[in-house]
C-alpha positions as CSV (number, residue, x, y, z in Angstrom):
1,X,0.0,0.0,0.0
2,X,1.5,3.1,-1.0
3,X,1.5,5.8,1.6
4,X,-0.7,9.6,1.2
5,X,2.8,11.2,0.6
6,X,5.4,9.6,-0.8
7,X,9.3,11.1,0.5
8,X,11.1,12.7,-2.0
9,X,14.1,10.2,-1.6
10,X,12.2,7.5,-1.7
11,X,10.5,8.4,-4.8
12,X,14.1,8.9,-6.0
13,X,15.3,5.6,-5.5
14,X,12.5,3.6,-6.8
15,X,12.8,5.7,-9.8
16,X,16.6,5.5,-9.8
17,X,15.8,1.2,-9.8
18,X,13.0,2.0,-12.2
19,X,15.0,0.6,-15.1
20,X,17.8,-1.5,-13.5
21,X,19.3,-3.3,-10.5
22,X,22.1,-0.8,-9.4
23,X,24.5,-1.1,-5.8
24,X,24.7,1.4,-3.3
25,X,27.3,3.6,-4.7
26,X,25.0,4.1,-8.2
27,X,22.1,4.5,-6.2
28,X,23.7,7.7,-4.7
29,X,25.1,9.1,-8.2
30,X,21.6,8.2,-10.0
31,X,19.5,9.7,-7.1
32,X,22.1,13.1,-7.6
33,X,21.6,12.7,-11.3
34,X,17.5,12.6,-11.3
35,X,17.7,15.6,-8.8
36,X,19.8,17.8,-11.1
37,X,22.5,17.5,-8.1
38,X,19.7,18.6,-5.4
39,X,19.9,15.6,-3.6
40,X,23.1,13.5,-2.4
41,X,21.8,10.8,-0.2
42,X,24.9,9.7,2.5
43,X,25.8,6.4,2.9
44,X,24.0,5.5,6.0
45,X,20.7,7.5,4.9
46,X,20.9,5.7,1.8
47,X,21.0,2.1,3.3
48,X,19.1,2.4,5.8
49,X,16.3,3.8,3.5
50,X,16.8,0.7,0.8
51,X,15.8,-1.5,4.3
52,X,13.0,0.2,4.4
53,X,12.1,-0.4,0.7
54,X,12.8,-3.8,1.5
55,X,10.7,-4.0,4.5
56,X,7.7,-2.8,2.2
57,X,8.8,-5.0,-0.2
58,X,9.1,-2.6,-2.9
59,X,13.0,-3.6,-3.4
60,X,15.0,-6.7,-3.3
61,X,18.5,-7.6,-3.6
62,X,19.2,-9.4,-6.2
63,X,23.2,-10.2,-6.5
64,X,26.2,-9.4,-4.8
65,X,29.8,-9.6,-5.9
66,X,33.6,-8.1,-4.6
67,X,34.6,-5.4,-6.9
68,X,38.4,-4.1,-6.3
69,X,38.3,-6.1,-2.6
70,X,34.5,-4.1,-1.9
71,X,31.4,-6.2,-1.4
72,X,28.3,-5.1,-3.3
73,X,25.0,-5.9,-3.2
74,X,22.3,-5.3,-5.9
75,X,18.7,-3.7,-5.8
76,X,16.0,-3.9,-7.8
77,X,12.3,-3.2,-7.6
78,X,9.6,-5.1,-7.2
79,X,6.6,-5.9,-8.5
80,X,5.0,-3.9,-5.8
81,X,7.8,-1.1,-6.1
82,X,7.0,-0.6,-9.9
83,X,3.1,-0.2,-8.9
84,X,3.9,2.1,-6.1
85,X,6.2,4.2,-8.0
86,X,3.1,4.4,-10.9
87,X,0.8,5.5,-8.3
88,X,2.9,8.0,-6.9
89,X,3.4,9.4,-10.6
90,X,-0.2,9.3,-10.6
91,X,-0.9,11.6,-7.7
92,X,1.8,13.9,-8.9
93,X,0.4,14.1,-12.5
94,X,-3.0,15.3,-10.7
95,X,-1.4,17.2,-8.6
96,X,1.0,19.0,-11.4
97,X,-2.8,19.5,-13.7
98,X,-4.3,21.2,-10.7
99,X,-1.6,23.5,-9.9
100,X,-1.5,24.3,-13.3
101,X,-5.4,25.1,-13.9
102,X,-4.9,27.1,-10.7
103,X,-2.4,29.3,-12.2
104,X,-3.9,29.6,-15.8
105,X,-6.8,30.8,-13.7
106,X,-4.9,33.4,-12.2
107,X,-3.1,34.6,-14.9
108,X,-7.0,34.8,-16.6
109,X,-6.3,32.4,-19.4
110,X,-9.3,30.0,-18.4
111,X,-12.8,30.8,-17.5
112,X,-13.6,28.8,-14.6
């Protein structure tokens, strides 16, 4: 069940998994590339948010390996992630329409 509001890092990294599995440290570059360099989730907030996901079950590990002497482990979403993640787009869609009626009222380019 998706929540009412959805945190802008989380949104982040589900989108960031949204087309591949990726470890921790491309998380973290994906998540600063999606947010034009607005966001730069740390290493502990970052973890400890993918347990969430995983709690939820919107994200699962699926491989690990030892790159250059450096575990890795590999996240994906989930069925469940991919639907929360439409849902959320959803809401933000309706959200982005009613802001922008709202202002196309103001600005007197619609009659209401």
């Amino acid at each position: 069940m998706a929540p009412t509001t959805m945190q802008e890092p989380t949104l982040l990294l589900l989108t960031a998994l949204a087309d591949a599995p990726r470890h921790g440290y491309a998380l973290i570059k994906e998540v600063e590339d999606i947010s034009s360099g607005r966001i730069r989730l740390r290493t502990g907030t970052l973890y400890a948010a993918l347990s969430r996901l995983q709690q939820e079950g919107w994200v699962h590990v699926v491989g690990e390996d030892v790159v250059d002497g450096r575990h890795r482990r590999y996240y994906a979403l989930t069925g469940a992630g991919a639907d929360v993640l439409a849902m959320e787009m959803e809401r933000l869609r309706a959200t982005l329409r009613e802001a922008d009626r709202r202002l196309r009222l103001r600005a007197g380019e619609v009659t209401a």
